[in-house]
C-alpha positions in Angstrom: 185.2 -68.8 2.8 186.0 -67.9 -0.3 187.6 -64.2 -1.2 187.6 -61.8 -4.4 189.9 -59.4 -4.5 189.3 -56.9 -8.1 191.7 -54.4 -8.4 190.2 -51.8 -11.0 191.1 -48.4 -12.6 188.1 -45.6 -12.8 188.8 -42.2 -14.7 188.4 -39.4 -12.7 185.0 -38.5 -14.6 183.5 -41.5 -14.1 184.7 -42.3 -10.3 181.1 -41.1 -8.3 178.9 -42.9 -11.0 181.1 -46.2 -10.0 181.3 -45.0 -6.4 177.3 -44.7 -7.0 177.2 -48.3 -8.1 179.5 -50.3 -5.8 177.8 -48.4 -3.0 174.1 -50.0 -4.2 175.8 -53.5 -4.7 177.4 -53.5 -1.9 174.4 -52.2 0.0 171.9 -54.9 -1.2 174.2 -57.2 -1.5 175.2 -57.5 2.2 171.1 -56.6 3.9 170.1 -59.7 1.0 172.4 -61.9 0.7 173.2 -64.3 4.2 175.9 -66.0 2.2 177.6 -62.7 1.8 180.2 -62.7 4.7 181.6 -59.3 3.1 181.3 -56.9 0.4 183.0 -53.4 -0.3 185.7 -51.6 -2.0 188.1 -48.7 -1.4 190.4 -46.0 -3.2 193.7 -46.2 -3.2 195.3 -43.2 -1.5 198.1 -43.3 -3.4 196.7 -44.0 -7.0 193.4 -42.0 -7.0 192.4 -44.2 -10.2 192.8 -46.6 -8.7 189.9 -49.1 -6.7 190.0 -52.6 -4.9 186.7 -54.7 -4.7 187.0 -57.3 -1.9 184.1 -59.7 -1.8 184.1 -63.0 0.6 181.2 -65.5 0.5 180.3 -68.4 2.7 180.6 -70.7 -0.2 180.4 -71.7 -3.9 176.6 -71.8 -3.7 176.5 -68.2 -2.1 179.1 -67.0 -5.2 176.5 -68.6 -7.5 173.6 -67.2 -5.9 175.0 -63.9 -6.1 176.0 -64.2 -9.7 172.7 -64.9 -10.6 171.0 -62.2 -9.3 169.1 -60.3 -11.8 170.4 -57.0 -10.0 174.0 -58.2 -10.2 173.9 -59.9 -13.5 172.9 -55.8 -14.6 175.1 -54.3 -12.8 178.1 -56.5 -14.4 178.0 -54.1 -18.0 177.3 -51.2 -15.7 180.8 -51.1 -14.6 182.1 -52.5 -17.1 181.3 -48.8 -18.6 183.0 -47.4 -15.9 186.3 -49.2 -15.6 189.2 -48.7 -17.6 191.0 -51.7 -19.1 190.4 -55.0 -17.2 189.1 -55.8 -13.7 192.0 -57.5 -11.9 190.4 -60.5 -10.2 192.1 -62.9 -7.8 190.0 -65.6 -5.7 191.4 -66.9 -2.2 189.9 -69.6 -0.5 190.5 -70.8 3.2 192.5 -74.0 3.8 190.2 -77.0 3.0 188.1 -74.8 0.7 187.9 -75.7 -3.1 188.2 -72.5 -5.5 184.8 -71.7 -6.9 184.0 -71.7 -10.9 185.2 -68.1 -12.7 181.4 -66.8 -13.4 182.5 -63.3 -14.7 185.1 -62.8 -17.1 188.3 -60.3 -15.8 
């Protein structure tokens, strides 16, 4: 398995249009995607700014396949828009599992 973890800062203004967003993604991504193990994202209770995206794939092909859907590859700019500063992305990978290629930039 392999495991993104984006860490992200939303102003309050924009938070249901990004809620809105990652809610569609994570909706289509998980009913069309098999290699998707896992998909969603949650608001920190203590930092109401602030949001984690956690994202865990079967493999590197199902990363690439989801990369290159034309629905993700638009949604990419889309919160970009929405996010303040940088998206804080870490990848994990289970023992035995080599990282996958960086196909967004943070």
């Amino acid at each position: 398995m392999i495991t993104f973890i984006a860490r992200l800062t939303v102003r309050p203004d924009k938070a249901q249009a990004f809620e809105t967003l990652l809610t569609e993604v994570r909706d289509r991504s998980l009913a069309t995607e098999p290699g998707v193990a896992w998909y969603s994202f949650a608001k920190s209770a203590d930092e109401p700014d602030r949001y984690v995206v956690i994202e865990v794939y079967r493999d590197a092909a199902a990363h690439a396949a989801h990369m290159a859907a034309p629905w993700v590859i638009a949604s990419i700019p889309a919160a970009r828009a929405l996010v303040e500063g940088r998206f804080d992305i870490r990848q994990y990978t289970s023992p035995g599992v080599a990282p996958t290629a960086r196909l967004m930039q943070e």
